[in-house]
N, CA and C atoms as a LAMMPS dump frame, in Angstrom:
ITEM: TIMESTEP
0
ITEM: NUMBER OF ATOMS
267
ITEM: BOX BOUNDS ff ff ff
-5.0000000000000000e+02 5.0000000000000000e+02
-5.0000000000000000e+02 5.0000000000000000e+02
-5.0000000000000000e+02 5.0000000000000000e+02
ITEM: ATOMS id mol type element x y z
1 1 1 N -363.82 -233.232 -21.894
2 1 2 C -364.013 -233.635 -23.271
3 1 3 C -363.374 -235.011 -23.462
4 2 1 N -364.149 -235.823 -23.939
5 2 2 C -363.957 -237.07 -24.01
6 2 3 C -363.093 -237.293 -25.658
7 3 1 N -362.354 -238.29 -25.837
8 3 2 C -361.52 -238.648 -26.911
9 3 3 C -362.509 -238.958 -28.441
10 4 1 N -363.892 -239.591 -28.063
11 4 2 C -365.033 -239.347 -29.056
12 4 3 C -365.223 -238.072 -29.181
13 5 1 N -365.38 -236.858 -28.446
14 5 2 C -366.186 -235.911 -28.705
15 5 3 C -364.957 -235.135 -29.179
16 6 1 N -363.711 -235.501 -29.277
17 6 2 C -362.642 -234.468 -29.94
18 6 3 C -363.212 -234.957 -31.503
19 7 1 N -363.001 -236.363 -31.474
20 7 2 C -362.692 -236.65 -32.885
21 7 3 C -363.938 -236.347 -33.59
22 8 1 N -365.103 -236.315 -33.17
23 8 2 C -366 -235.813 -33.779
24 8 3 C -366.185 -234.515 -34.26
25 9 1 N -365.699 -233.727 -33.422
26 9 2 C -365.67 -232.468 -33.609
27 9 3 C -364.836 -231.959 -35.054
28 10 1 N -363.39 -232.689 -34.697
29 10 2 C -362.561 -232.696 -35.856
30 10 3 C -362.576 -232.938 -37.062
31 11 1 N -363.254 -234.53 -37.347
32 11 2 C -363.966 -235.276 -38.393
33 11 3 C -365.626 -233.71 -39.179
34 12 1 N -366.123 -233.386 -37.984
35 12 2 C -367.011 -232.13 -38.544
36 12 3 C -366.206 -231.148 -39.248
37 13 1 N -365.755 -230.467 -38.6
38 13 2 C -364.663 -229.61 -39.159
39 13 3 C -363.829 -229.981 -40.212
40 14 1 N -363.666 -230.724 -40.424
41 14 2 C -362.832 -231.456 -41.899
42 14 3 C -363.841 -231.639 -42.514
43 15 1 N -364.721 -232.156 -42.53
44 15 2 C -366.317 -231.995 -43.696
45 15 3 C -366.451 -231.165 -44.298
46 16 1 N -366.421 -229.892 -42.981
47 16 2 C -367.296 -228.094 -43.196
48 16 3 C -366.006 -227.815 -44.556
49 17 1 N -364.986 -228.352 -43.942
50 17 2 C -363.166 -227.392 -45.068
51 17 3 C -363.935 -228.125 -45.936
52 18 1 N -364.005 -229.314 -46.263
53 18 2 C -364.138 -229.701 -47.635
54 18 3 C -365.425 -229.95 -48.452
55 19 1 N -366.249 -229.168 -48.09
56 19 2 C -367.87 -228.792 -48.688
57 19 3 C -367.508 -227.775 -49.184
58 20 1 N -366.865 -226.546 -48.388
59 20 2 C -366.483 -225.372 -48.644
60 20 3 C -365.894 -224.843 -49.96
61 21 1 N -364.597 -225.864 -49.929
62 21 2 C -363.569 -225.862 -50.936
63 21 3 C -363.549 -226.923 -51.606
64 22 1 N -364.714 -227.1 -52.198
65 22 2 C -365.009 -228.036 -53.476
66 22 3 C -365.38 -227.01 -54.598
67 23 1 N -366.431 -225.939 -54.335
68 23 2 C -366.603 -225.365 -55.428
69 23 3 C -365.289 -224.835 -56.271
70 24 1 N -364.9 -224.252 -55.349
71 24 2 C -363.341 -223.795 -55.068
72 24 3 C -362.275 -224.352 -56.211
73 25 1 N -362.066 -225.613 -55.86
74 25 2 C -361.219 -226.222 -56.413
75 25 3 C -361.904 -227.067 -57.83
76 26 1 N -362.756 -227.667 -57.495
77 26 2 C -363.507 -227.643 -58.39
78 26 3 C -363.619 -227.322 -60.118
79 27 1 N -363.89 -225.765 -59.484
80 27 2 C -363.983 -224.69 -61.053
81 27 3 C -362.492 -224.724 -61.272
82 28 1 N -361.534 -224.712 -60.364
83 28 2 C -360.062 -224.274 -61.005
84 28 3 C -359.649 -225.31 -61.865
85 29 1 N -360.071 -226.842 -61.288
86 29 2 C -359.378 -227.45 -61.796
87 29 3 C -359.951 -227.705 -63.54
88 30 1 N -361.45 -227.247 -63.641
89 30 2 C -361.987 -227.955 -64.583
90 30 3 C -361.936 -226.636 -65.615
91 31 1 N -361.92 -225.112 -65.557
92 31 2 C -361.067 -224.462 -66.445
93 31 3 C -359.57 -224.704 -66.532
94 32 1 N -358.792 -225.122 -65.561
95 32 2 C -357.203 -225.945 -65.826
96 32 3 C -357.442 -226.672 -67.099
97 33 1 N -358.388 -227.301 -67.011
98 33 2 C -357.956 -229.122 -67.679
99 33 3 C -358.621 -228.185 -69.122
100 34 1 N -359.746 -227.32 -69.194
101 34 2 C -359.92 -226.652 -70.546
102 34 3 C -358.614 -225.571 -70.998
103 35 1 N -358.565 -224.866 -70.79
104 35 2 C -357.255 -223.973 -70.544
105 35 3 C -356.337 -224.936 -71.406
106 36 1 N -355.968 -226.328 -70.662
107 36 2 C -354.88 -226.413 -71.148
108 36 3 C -355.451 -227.318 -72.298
109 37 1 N -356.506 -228.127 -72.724
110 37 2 C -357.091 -228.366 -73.705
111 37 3 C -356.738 -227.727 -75.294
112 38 1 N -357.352 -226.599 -74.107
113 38 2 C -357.124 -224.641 -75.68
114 38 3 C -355.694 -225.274 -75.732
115 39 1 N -354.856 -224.829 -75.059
116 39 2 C -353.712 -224.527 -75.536
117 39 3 C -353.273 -225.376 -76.047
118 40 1 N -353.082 -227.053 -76.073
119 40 2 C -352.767 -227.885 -76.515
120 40 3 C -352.869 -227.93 -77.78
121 41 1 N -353.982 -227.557 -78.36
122 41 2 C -354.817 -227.505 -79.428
123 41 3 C -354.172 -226.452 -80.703
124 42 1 N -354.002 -224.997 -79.635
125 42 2 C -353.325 -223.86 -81.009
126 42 3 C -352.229 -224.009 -80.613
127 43 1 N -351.721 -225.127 -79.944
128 43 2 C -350.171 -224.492 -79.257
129 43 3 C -349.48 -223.183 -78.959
130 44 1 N -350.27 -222.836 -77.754
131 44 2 C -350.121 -221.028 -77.341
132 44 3 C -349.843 -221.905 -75.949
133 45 1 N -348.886 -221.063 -76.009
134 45 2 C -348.162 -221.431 -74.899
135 45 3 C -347.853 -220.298 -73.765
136 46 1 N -348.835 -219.309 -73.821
137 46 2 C -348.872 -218.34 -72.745
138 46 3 C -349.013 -218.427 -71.518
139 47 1 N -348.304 -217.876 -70.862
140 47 2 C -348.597 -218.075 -69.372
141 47 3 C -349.329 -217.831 -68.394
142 48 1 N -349.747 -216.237 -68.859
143 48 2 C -351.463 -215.441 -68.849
144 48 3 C -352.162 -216.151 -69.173
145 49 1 N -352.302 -216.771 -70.009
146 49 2 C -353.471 -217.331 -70.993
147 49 3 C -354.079 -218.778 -69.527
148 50 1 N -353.374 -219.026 -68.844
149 50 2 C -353.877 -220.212 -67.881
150 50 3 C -354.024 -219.539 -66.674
151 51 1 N -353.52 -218.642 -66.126
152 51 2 C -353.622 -218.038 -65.086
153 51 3 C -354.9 -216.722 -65.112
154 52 1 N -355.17 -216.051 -66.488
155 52 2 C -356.111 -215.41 -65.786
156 52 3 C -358.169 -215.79 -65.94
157 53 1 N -358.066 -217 -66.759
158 53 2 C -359.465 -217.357 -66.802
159 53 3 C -359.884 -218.225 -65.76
160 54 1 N -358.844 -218.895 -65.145
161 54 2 C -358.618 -219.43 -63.237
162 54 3 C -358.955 -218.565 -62.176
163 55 1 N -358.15 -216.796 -62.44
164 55 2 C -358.533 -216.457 -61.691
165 55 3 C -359.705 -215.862 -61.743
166 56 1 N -360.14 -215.21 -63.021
167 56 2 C -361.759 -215.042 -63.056
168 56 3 C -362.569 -215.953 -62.905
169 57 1 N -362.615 -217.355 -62.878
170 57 2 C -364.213 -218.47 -62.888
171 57 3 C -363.713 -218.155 -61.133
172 58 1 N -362.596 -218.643 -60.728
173 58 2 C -362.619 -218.507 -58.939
174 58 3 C -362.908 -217.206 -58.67
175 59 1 N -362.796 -216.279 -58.794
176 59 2 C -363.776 -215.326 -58.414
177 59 3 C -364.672 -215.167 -58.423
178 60 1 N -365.42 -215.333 -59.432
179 60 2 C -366.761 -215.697 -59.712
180 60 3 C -367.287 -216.741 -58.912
181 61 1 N -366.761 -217.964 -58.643
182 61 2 C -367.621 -218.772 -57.565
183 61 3 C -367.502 -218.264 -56.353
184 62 1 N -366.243 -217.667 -56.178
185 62 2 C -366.512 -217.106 -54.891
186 62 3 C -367.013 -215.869 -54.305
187 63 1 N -367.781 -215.538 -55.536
188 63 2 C -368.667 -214.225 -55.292
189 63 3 C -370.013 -215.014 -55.349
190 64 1 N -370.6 -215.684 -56.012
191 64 2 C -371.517 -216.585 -56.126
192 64 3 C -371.681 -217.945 -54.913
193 65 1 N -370.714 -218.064 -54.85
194 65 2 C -371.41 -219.039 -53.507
195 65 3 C -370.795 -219.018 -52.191
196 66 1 N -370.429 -217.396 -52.013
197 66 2 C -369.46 -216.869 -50.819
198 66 3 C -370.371 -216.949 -49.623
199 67 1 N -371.349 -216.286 -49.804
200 67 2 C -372.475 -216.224 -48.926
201 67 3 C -372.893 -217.936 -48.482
202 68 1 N -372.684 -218.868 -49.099
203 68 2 C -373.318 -219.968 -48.298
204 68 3 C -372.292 -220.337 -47.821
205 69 1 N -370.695 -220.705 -48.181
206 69 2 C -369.775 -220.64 -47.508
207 69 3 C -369.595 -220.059 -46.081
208 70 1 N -369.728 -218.714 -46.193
209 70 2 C -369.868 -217.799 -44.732
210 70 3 C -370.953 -218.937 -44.014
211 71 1 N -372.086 -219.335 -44.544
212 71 2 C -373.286 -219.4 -43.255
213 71 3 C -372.841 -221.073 -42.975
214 72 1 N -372.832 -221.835 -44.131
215 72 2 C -371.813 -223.027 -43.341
216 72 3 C -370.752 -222.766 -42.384
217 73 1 N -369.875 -221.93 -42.254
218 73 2 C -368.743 -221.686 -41.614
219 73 3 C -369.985 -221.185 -39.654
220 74 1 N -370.329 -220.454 -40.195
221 74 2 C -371.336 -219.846 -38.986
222 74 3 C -372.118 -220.917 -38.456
223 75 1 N -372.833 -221.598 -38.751
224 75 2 C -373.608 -222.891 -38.184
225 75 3 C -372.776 -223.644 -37.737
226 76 1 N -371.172 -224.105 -37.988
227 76 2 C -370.654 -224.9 -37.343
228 76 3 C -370.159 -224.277 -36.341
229 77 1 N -369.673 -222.66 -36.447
230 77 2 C -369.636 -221.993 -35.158
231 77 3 C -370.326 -221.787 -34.07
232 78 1 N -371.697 -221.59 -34.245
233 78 2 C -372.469 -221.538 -33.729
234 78 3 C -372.866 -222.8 -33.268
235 79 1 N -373.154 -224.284 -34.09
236 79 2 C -373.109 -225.158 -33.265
237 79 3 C -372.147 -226.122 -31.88
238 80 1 N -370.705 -225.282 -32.294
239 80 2 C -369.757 -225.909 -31.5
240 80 3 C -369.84 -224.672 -30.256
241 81 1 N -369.844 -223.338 -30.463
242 81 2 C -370.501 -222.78 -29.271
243 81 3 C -371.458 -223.104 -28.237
244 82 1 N -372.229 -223.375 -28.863
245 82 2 C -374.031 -223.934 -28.043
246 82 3 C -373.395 -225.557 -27.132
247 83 1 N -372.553 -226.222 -27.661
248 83 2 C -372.478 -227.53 -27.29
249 83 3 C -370.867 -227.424 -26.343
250 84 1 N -370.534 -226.038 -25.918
251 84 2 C -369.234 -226.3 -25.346
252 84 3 C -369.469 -226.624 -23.919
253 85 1 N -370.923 -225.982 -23.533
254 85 2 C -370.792 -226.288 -22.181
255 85 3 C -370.939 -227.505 -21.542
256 86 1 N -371.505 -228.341 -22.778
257 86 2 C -371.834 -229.94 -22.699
258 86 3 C -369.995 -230.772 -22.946
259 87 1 N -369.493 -229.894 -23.308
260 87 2 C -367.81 -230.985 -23.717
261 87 3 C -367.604 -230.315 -22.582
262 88 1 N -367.44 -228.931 -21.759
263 88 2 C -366.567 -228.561 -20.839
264 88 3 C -366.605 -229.189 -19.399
265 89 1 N -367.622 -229.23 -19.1
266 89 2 C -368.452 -229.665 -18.015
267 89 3 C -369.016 -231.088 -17.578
């Protein structure tokens, strides 16, 4: 394995993490920034009140776009499988 074909590999793999975990972060951050909008607004200053509509929208995306997650994760597996005997050899 040549010093190109690491970094490529790596540079892929850092893509796949961050395609992945955009929806991810994404939804958290943009019910965060409402969340704390609300609260700013009635001045409720609960601590529940930010933590559990975060954790319901992230659940929700990640019931909703879990499945393409998995098959991205699998195609890059599957493509770095198929191509090992070409880096090993």
């Amino acid at each position: 394995m040549t010093e190109t074909q690491a970094i490529e590999i790596v540079s892929e793999a850092m893509w796949i993490a961050a395609r992945i975990s955009a929806p991810i972060l994404l939804t958290a951050v943009g019910v965060g920034v409402l969340v704390g909008l609300f609260q700013s607004v009635t001045q409720l200053q609960e601590q529940t009140l930010s933590f559990v509509p975060k954790f319901i929208a992230v659940g929700a995306v990640i019931v909703l776009s879990g499945s393409w997650m998995l098959q991205q994760m699998v195609d890059f597996t599957r493509q770095l499988i198929e191509s090992a005997p070409g880096i090993i050899g």
